[in-house]
C-alpha positions as CSV (number, residue, x, y, z in Angstrom):
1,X,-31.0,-34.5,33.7
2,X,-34.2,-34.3,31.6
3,X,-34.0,-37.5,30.5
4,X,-33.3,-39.6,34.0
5,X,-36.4,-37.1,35.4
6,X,-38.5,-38.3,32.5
7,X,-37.5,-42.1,33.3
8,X,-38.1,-41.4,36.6
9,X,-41.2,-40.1,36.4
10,X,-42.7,-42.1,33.6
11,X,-41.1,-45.5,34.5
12,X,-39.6,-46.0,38.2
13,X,-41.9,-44.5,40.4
14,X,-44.6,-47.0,38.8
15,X,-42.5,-49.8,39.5
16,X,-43.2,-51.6,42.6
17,X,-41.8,-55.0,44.0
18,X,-44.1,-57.3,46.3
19,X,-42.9,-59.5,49.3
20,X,-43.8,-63.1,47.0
21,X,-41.6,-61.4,44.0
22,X,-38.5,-60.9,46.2
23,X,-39.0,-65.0,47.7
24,X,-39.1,-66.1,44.3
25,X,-36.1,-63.9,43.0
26,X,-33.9,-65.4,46.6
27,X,-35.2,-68.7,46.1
28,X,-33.9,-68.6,42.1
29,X,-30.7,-66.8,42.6
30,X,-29.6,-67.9,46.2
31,X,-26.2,-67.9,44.4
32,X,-25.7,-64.5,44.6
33,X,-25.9,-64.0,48.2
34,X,-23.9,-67.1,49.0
35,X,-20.6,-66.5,49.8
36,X,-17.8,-69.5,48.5
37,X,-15.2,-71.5,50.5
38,X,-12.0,-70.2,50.7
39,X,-8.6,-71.8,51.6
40,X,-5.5,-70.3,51.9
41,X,-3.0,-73.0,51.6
42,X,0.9,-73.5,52.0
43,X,2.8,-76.0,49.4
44,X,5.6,-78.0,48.7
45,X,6.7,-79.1,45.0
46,X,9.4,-81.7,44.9
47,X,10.1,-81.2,41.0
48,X,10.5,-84.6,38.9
49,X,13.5,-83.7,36.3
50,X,12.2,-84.5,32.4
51,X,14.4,-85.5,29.9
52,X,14.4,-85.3,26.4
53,X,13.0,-88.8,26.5
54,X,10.3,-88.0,28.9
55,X,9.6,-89.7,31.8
56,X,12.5,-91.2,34.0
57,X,11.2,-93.9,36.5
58,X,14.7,-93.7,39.0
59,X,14.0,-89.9,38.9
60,X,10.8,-90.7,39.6
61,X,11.5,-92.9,42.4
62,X,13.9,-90.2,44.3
63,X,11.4,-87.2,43.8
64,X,8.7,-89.1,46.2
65,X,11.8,-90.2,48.0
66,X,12.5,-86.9,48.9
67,X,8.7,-85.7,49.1
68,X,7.9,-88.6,52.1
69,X,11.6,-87.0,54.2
70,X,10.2,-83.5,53.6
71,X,6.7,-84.8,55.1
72,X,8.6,-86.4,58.4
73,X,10.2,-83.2,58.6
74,X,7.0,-81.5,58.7
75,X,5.3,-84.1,61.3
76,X,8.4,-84.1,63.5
77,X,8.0,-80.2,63.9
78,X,9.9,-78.6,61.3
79,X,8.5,-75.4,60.3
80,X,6.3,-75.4,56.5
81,X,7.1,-72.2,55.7
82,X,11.1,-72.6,56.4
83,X,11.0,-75.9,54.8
84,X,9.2,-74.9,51.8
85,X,12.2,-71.7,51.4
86,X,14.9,-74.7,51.7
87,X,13.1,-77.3,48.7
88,X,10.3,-76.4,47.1
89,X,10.8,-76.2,43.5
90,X,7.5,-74.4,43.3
91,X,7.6,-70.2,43.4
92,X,5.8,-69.7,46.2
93,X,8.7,-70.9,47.8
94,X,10.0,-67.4,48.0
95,X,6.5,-66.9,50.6
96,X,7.3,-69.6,52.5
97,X,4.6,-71.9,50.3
98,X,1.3,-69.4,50.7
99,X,-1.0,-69.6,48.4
100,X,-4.8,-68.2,47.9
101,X,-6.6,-67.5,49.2
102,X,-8.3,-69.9,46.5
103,X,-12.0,-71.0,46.1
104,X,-12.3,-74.6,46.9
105,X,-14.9,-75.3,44.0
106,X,-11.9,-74.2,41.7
107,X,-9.5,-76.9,42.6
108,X,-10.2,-80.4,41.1
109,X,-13.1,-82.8,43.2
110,X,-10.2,-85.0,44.6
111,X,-8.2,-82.2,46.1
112,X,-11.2,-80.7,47.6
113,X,-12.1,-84.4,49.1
114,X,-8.3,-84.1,50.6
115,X,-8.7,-80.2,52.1
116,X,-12.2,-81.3,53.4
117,X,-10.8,-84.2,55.7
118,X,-8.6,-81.8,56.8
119,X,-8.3,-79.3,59.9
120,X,-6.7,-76.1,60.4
121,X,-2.8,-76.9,60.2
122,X,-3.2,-80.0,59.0
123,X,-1.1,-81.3,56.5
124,X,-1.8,-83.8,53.3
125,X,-0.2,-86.8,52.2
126,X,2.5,-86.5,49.2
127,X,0.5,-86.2,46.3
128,X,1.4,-87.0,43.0
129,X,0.8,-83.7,40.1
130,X,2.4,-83.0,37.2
131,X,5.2,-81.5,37.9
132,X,6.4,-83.8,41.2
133,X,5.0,-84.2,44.4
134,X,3.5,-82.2,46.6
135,X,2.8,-81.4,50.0
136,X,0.1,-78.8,51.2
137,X,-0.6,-77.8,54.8
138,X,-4.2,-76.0,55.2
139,X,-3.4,-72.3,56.7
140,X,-7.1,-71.2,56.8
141,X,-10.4,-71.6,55.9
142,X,-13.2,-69.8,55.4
143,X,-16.9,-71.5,55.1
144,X,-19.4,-70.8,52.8
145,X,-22.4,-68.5,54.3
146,X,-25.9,-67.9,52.5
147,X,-27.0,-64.5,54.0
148,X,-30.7,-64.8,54.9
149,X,-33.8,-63.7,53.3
150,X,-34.4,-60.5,55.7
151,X,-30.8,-59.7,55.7
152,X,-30.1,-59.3,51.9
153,X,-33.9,-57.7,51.7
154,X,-32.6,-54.6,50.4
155,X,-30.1,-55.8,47.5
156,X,-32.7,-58.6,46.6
157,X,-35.7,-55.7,46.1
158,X,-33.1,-53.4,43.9
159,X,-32.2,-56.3,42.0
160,X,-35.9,-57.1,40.9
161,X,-36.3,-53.4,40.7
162,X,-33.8,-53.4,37.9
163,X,-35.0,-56.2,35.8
164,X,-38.6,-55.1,35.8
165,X,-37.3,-51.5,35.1
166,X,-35.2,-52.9,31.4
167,X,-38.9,-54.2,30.8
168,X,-40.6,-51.5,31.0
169,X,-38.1,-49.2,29.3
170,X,-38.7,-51.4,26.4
171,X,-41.8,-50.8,26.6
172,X,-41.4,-47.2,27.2
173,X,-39.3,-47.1,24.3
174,X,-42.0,-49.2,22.0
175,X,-44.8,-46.8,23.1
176,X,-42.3,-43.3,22.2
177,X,-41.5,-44.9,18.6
178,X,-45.0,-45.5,18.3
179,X,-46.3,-41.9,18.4
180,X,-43.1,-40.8,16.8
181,X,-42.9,-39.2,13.1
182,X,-39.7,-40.7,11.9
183,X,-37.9,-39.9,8.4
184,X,-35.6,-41.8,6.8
185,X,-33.4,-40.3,4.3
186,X,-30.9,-43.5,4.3
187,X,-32.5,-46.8,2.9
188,X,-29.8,-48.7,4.2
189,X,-30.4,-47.2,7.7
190,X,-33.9,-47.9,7.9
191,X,-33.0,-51.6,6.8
192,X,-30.7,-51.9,9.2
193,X,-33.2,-50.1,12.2
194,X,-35.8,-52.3,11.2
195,X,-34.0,-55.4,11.5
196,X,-32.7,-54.4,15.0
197,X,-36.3,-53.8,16.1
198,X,-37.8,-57.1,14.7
199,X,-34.6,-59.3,16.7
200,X,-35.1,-57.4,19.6
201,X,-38.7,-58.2,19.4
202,X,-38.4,-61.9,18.8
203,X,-35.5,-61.8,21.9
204,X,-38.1,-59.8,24.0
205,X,-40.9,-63.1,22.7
206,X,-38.3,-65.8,23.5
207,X,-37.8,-64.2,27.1
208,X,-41.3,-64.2,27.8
């Protein structure tokens, strides 16, 4: 309790964050008040059989065979999720195909190109993976938001608050050692102290 009174006194309550410091910390790290894209999805896997050879073209063949039947299924009405329990070889089968939510920026630039085009129970073409073929039907999405300046005030000013605190701890810390008597009765300890002090100061250079 001493110490966080000490810190409080000696450090935080001389810490102050201006309007132009928390526009420049929003404009570098928008990131972190952006929320991502995410898309709940439902799938079909039509496995392609491997042999010991490797690929089998006929096998091949009859896997999209089957994929493009299981897609006019889907167009003529059929339900995806009762489908996707009768022939997916995937294991999501045993959900009825869900899966995610996911982030979009996770799945590979193609895919996302596909889920873009698409709209809310929309379904895509076969698509070849490695496994088989697959079908995916978008369930939901949800679009990525930026809160606003005003409205993530609060986090953004505790967030510089914090950064400019670890500075001037170090500084604190610098200016305690400073007026400190210290004795070393291990050589190796002092070795070892002293080469932690001069990286952190060279770190502490570098960042500046």
């Amino acid at each position: 309790m001493l110490v966080s009174r000490v810190q409080q006194l000696d450090i935080m309550d001389k810490i102050s964050v201006t309007e132009d410091e928390e526009k420049t910390y929003y404009a570098a790290h928008r990131d972190q008040f952006t929320t991502p894209t995410d898309l709940t999805l439902r799938e079909i896997l039509i496995d392609v059989p491997q042999s010991a050879q490797g690929f089998n073209v006929a096998a091949d063949d009859a896997a999209k065979a089957k994929a493009e039947d299981v897609r006019k299924r889907l167009l003529a009405g059929e339900s995806f999720a009762k489908v996707a329990g009768e022939v997916s070889a995937a294991s999501s089968k045993a959900n009825g195909g869900l899966i995610g939510p996911i982030r979009r920026e996770e799945l590979a630039p193609a895919l996302q190109e596909k889920l873009d085009a698409l709209k809310i129970g929309d379904i895509t073409d076969v698509l070849r993976t490695q496994r088989g073929y697959q079908i995916l039907k978008l369930e939901n999405r949800t679009e990525s938001k930026t809160r606003s300046f005003d409205d993530a005030r609060d986090d953004i000013a505790r967030k510089v608050a914090e950064e400019k605190s670890r500075g001037e701890m170090l500084k604190y810390i610098d200016k305690l050692r400073e007026q400190a008597t210290i004795t070393w009765r291990n050589d190796e300890l002092k070795k070892a102290y002293e080469q932690g002090l001069n990286a952190r100061r060279r770190s502490a250079s570098v960042g500046a």
